[in-house]
N, C-alpha and C positions, 0 to 999 in steps of 0.2 A: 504494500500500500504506500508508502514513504514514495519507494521508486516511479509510483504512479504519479505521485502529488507533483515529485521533484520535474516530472517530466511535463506536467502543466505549468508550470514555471518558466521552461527553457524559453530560450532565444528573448527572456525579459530582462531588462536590464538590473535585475538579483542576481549576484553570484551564490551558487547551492553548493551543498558537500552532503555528501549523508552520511553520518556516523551511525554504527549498527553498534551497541554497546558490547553485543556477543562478541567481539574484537577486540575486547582490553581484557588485559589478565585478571581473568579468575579469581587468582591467589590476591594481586593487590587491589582489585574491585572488593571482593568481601571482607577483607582488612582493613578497610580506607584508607591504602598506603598512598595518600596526593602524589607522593613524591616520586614512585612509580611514573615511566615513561609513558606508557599508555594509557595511563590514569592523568597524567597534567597533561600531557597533548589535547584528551579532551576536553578538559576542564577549560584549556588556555581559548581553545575555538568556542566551546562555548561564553566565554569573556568575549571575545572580537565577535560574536554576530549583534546580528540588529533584530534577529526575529529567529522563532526555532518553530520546527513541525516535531510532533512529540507523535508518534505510531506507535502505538503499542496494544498486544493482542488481551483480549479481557476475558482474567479465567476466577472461577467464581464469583463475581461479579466485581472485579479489582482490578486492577491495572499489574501488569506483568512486575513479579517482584524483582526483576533485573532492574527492570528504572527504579521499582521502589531504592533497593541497594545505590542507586548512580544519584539518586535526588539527595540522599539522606548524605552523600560524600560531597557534596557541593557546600559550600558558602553559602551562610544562611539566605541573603539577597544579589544570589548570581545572576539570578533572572531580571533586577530592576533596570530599568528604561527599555525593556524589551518585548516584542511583540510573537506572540506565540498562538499557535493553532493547535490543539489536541485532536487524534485523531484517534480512533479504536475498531478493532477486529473483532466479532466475537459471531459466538454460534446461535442468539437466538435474541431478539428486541426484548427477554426479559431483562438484556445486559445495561439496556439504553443510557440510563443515566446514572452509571456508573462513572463515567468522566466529569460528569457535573457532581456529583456527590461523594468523588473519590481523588479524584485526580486535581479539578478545580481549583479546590482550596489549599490544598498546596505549593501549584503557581503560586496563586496569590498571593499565600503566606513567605512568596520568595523573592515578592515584590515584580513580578511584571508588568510590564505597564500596558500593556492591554491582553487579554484573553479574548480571541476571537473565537464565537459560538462553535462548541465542538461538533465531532461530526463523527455519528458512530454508522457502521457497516456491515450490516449481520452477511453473515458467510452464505447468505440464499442469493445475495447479491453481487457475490463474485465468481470467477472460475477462469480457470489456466487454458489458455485458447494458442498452440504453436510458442510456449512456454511465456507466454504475452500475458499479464494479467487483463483480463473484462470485468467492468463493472456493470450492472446497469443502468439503463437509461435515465431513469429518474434520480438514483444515486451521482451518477457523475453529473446530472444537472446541480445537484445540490454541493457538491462538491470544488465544481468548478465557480461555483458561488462562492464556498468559503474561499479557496486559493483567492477569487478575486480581493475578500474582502482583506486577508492574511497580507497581501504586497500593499494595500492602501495602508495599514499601520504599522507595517515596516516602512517604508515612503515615508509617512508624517516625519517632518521636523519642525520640534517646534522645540520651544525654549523650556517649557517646560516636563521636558520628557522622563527627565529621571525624579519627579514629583511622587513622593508618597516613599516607598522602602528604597534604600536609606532617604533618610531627609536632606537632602541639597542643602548646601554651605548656604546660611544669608550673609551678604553682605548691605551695609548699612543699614537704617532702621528699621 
């Protein structure tokens, strides 16, 4: 799904990466070793973006405990001035708001500065076509909604983007 998103994106002028978390070690992922190479590589790109797509597949109605582990190793407000889209897999709409009730408040509490409406994807709406992922019809219309709205709050620049976690320096009165 990621790879689906990343490829609605192409030829815009956003630069994409897709980090798969199942890529960083194991051992210093479940240690929270930061200082681990493939633990700060991502940590460091997740600092330098301006916006993240968060995929992840949803099993008992939870988000995949791999990001749990990758969120809990981050800085308490890694996410602040940053614009983020959630996106989830799962087997059946009793998962639906699992992102909003699970996943959500977390962003939040990590200071992003904006969470654009998630967008869940029951498995009746996908299938592997010539090892191509297909969504359907009315999923990718919905989808290609969020991607639009995901580059509009990436794009915003305004002055006060890093507003709310951490609190911005004031200067004078």
């Amino acid at each position: 799904m990621a790879d689906y998103v990343l490829q609605g994106l192409n030829g815009d002028s956003l630069m994409t990466r897709h980090i798969q978390l199942r890529d960083m070690d194991p051992e210093a992922l479940m240690l929270a070793k930061s200082g681990h190479v493939s633990v700060s590589r991502t940590v460091t790109a997740i600092e330098q973006a301006d916006g993240l797509i968060i995929a992840t597949p949803i099993f008992k109605a939870s988000y995949s405990g791999l990001l749990k582990v990758f969120l809990d190793l981050l800085p308490q407000f890694a996410l602040a001035g940053k614009a983020v889209l959630p996106i989830a897999t799962g087997g059946s709409l009793g998962h639906l708001l699992a992102l909003d009730y699970g996943l959500r408040p977390v962003l939040q509490s990590m200071g992003a500065r904006h969470i654009v409406q998630s967008l869940f994807v029951p498995e009746s709406e996908m299938r592997i076509v010539d090892d191509k992922l297909q969504i359907g019809e009315q999923t990718d219309v919905m989808l290609r909604e969020a991607i639009h709205h995901f580059k509009l709050a990436v794009e915003a620049t305004t002055e006060d983007r890093f507003l709310g976690h951490p609190r911005p320096v004031r200067t004078g009165s």
